[in-house]
N, C-alpha and C positions, 0 to 999 in steps of 0.2 A: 435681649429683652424685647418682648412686643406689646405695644398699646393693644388692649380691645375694646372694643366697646359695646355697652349695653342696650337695651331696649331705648334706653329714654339720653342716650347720646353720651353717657355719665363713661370716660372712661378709667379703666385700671391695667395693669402691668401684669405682665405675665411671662419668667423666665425661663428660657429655650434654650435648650442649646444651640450653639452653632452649627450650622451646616460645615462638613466638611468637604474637600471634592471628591474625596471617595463616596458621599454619598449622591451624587449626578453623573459622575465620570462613565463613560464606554471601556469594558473592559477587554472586549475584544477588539483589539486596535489591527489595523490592516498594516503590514507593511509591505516595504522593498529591499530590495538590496542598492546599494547605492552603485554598482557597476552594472545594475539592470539597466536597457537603452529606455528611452522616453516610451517608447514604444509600447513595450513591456509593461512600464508601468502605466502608464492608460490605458492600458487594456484589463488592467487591474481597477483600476478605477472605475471603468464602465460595468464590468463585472458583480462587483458589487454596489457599485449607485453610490460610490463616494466621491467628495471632491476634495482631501488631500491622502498622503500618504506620509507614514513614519519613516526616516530613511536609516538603515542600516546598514554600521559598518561593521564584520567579525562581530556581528550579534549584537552590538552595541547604538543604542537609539544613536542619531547624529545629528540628522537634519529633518526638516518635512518637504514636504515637493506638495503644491498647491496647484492648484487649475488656474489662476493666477499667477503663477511659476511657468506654467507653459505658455501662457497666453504672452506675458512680458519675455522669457528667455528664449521660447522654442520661436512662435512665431512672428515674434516681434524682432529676434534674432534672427529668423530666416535659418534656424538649425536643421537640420537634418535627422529625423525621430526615430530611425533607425539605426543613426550610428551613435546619437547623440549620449553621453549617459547620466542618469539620475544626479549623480555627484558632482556633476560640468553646471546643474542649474537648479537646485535644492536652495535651499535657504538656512542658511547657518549663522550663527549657530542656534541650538537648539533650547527653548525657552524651555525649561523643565519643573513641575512641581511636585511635592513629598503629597500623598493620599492624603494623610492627616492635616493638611494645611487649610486651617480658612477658609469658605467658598467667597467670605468678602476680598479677602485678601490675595484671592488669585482673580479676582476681578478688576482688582485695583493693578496688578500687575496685567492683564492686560490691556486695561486702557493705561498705562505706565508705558509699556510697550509698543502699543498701536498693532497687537494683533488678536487674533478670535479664537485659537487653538494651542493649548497647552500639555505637554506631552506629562505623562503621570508616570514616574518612576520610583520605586524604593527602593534605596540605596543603590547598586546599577541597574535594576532590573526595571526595563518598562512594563508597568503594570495597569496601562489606560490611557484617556486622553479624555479631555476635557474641552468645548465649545462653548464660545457664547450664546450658540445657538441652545445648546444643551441647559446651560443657566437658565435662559431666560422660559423656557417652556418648565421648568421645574417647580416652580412654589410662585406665587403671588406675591411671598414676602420677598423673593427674590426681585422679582419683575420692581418694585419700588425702589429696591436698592439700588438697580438698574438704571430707573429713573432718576435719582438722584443724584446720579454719577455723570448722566450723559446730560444734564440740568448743569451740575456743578463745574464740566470741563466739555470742551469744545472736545465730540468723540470723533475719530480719526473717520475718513470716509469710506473707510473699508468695512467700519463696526458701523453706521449709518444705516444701512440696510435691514438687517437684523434686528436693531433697535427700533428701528422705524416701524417694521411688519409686525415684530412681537410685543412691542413695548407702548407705544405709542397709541 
């Protein structure tokens, strides 16, 4: 349900449906294989101007591998990006949501979670992924929702950014 309001401030109700995450989600999601070296897959990442990746095992989503992934594991590790591989410094496990779900309630799971990126799967199959970054640029009624969330619980300082540039 959403408040509108009139010419003279008078407001009334007005029922919506909910936003689902199928209706914001990327459905062309980039992956990896998870025995790709670091290497490989930052060169995938540069390639297409992304900064995570879905990681794959036997075809199967598993984990994601983040630019924050390499920055904390690779170089912060002092690993070696050539031998190093995708599954030695991914992040698992994998936070998953069903298309039809909630776009509040995949919101609330990731500030639940303290992360930005949710992988979209029906039944085994990955079928998207979904950001916060991708929320918060999508509807205005979104953006308040947003606000209320990151008003009502101290947001993680990972989401800080995003909320800060889009929201605020």
């Amino acid at each position: 349900m959403v408040l509108l309001s009139n010419q003279n401030g008078e407001e009334r109700r007005e029922d919506t449906l909910p936003l689902k995450v199928r209706d914001v989600m990327v459905r062309e999601v980039i992956t990896v294989n998870e025995d790709s070296t670091v290497k490989e897959a930052v060169d995938v990442m540069n390639e297409f101007q992304i900064g995570s990746l879905i990681v794959l095992e036997k075809g199967r989503a598993r984990g994601i591998v983040t630019e924050r992934d390499f920055l904390r594991r690779v170089i912060g590790g002092a690993k070696d990006i050539m031998n190093t591989k995708v599954k030695e410094i991914m992040t698992t496990p994998l936070v998953v949501v069903e298309p039809g779900l909630d776009l509040e309630e995949a919101v609330k799971l990731m500030f639940k979670e303290k992360i930005k990126k949710l992988a979209v799967v029906d039944a085994t199959k990955l079928v998207g992924i979904v950001t916060l970054t991708d929320i918060a640029r999508f509807q205005p009624q979104m953006i308040k929702m947003l606000k209320e969330f990151a008003t009502k619980q101290m947001a993680p300082k990972s989401m800080r950014k995003v909320i800060d540039y889009y929201i605020v």
